[in-house]
VOBA-1610 file (N, C-alpha, C; in pm, whole numbers, padded with zeros to 5 digits, always signed):
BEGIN
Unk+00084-00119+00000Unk+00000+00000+00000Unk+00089+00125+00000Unk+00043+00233-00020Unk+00149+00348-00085Unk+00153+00412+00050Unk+00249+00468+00062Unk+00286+00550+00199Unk+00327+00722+00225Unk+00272+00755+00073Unk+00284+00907+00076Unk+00204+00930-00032Unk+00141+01073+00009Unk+00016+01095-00080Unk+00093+01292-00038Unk+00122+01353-00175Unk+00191+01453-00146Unk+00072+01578-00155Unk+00107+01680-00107Unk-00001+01786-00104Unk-00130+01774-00093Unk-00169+01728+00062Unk-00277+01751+00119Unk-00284+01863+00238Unk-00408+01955+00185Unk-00405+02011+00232Unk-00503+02049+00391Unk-00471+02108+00438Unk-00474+02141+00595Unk-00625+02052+00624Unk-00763+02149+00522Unk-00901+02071+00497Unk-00923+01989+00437Unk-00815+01912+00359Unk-00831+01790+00302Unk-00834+01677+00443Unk-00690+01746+00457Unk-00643+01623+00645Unk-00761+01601+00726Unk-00839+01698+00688Unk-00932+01734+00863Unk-01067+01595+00767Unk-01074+01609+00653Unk-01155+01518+00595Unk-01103+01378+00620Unk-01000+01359+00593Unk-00965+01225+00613Unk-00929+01191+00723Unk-00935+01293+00803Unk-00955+01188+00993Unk-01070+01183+01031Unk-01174+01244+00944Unk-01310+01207+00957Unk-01316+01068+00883Unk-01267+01049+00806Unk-01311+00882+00733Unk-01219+00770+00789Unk-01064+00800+00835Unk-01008+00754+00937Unk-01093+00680+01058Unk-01173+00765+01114Unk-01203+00773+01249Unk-01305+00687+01225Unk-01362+00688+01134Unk-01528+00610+01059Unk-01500+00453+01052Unk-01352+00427+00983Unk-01287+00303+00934Unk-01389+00236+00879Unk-01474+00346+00778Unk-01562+00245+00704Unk-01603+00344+00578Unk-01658+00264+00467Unk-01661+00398+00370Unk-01819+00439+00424Unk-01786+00626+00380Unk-01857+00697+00425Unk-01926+00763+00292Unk-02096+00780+00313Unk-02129+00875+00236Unk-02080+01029+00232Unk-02085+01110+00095Unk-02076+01206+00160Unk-02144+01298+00214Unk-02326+01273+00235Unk-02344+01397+00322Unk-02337+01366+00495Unk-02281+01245+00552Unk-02256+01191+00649Unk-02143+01273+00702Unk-02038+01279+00556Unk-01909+01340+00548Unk-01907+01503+00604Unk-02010+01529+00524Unk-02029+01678+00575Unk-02108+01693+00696Unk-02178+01599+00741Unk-02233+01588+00874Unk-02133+01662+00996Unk-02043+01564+00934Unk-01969+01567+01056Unk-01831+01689+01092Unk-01811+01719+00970Unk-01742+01872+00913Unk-01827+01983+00906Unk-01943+01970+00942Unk-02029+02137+00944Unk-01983+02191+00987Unk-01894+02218+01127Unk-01885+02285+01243Unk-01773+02396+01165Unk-01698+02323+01029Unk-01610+02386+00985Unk-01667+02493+00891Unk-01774+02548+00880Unk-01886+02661+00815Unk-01862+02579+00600Unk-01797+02454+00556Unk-01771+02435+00455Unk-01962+02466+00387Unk-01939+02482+00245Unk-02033+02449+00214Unk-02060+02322+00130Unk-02152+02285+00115Unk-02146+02110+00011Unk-02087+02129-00074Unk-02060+02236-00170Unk-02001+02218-00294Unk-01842+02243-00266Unk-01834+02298-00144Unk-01652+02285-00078Unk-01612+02186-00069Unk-01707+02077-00024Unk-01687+01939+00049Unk-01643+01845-00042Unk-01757+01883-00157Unk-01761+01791-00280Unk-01663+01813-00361Unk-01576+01924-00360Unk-01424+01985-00454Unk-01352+01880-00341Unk-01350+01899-00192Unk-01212+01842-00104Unk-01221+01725-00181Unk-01371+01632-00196Unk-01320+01471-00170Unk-01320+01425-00288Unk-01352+01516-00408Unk-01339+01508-00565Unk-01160+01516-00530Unk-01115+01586-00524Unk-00906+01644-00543Unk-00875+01537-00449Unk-00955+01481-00306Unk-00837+01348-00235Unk-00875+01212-00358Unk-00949+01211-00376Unk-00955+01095-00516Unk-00890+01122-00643Unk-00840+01231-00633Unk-00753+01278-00739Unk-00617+01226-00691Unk-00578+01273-00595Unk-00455+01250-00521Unk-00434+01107-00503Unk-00520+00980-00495Unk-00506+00882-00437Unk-00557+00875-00327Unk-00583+00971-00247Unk-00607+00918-00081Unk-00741+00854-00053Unk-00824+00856-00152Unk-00963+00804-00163Unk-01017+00758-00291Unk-01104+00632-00240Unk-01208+00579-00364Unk-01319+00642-00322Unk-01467+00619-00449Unk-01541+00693-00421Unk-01643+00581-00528Unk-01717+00533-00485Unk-01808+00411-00518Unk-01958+00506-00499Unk-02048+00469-00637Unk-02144+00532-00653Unk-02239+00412-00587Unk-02315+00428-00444Unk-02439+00393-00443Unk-02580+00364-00433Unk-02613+00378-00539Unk-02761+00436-00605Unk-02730+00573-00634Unk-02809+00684-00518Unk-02791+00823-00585Unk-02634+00903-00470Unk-02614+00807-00401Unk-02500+00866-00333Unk-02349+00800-00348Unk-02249+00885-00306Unk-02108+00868-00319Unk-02062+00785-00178Unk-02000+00680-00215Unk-01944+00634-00066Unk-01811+00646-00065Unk-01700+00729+00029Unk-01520+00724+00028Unk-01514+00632+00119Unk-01376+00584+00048Unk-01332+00504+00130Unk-01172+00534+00129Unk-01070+00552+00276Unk-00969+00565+00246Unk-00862+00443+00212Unk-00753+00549+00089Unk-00691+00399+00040Unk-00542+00386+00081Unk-00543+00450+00205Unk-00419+00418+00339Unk-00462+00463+00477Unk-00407+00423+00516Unk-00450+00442+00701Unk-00369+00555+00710Unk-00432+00582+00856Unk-00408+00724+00929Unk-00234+00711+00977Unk-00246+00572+00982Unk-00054+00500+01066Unk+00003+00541+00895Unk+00020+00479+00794Unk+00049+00524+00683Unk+00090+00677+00656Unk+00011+00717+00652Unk+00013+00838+00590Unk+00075+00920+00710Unk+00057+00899+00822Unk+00157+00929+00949Unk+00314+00921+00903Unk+00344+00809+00873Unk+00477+00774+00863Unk+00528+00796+00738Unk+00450+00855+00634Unk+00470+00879+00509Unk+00588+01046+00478Unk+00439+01109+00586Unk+00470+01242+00576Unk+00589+01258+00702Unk+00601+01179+00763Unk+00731+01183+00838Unk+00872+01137+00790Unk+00870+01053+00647Unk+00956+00990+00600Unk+00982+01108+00536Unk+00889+01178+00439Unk+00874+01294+00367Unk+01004+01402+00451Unk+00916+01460+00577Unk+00970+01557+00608Unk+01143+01557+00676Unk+01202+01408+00705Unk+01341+01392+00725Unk+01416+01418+00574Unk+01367+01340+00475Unk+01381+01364+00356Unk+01435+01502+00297Unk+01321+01582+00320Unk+01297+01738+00248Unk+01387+01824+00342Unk+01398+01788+00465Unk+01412+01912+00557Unk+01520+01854+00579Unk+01560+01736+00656Unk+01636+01699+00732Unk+01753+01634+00658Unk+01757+01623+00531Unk+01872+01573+00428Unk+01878+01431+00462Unk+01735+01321+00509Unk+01759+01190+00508Unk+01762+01122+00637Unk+01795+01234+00756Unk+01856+01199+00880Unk+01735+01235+00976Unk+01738+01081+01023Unk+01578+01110+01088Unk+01664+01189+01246Unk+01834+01126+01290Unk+01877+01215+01427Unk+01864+01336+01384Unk+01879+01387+01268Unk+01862+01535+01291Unk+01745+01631+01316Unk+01637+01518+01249Unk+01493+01596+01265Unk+01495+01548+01448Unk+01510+01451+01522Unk+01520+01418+01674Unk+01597+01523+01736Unk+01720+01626+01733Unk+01833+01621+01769Unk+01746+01809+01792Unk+01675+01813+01642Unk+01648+01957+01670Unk+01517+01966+01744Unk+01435+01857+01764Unk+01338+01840+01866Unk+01369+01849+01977Unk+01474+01823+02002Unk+01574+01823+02145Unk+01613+01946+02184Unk+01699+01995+02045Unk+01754+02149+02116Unk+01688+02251+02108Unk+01553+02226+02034Unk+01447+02324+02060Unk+01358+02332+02204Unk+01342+02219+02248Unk+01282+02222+02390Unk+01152+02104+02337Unk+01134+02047+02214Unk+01054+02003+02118Unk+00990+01892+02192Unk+01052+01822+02318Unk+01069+01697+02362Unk+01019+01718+02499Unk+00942+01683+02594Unk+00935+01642+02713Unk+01020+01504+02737Unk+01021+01549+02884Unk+01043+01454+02943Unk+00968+01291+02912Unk+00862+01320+02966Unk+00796+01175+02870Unk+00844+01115+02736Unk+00809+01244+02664Unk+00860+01240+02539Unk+00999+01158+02484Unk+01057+01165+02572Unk+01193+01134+02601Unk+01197+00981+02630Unk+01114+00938+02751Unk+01121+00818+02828Unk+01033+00730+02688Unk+00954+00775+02644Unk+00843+00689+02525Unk+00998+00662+02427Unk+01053+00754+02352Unk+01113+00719+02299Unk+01251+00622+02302Unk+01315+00645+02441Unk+01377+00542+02480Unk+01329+00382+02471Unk+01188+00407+02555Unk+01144+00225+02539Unk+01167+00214+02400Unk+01113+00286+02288Unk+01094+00227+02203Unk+01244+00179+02134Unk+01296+00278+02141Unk+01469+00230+02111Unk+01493+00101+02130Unk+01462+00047+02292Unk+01506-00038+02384Unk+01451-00173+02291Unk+01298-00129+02302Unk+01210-00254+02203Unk+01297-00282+02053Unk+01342-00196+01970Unk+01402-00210+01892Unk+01550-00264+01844Unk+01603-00324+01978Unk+01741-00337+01965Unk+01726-00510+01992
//
């Protein structure tokens, strides 16, 4: 399954942790149900999830008189996509450096710190 879906934008994201969160395909005025709060109007809604099916990040199955999405990577995916992305772009490859400036920025709690150790630990 593909692990980067490039240029989504801010209200695209907020759509697809609505269908994320659903883990099932969704109509779309269900879709907009649940995005009202964001003042979109239907024909906003219907451009976002027309361009994420453009992009890949969604199918879109006609049935009867309505559209059902379904996403075509997980929320863990596309997590780790755009994180592979941003060591890549920013960080010249080096995931210590994107860590290192989390660090010397203050980027990191303490927790933050201890989570990532176990996981080190688990990993060795």
């Amino acid at each position: 399954m593909q692990t980067e879906i490039a240029g989504l934008t801010k209200a695209e994201t907020e759509i697809m942790r609505v269908i994320w969160k659903a883990g099932e395909p969704m109509a779309a005025s269900e879709i907009g149900r649940l995005v009202e709060s964001k003042g979109w109007k239907r024909t906003t809604i219907a451009t976002f999830l027309a361009k994420l099916v453009e992009k890949g990040a969604l199918t879109a199955e006609r049935r009867g008189r309505a559209l059902y999405y379904t996403a075509k990577i997980s929320q863990k995916e596309y997590k780790r996509g755009q994180a592979q992305r941003l060591i890549r772009t920013v960080f010249g490859g080096s995931a210590k450096e994107l860590v290192a400036s989390l660090a010397e920025e203050g980027g990191l709690s303490d927790e933050d710190i201890a989570e990532l150790r176990e996981i080190f630990n688990k990993e060795e």
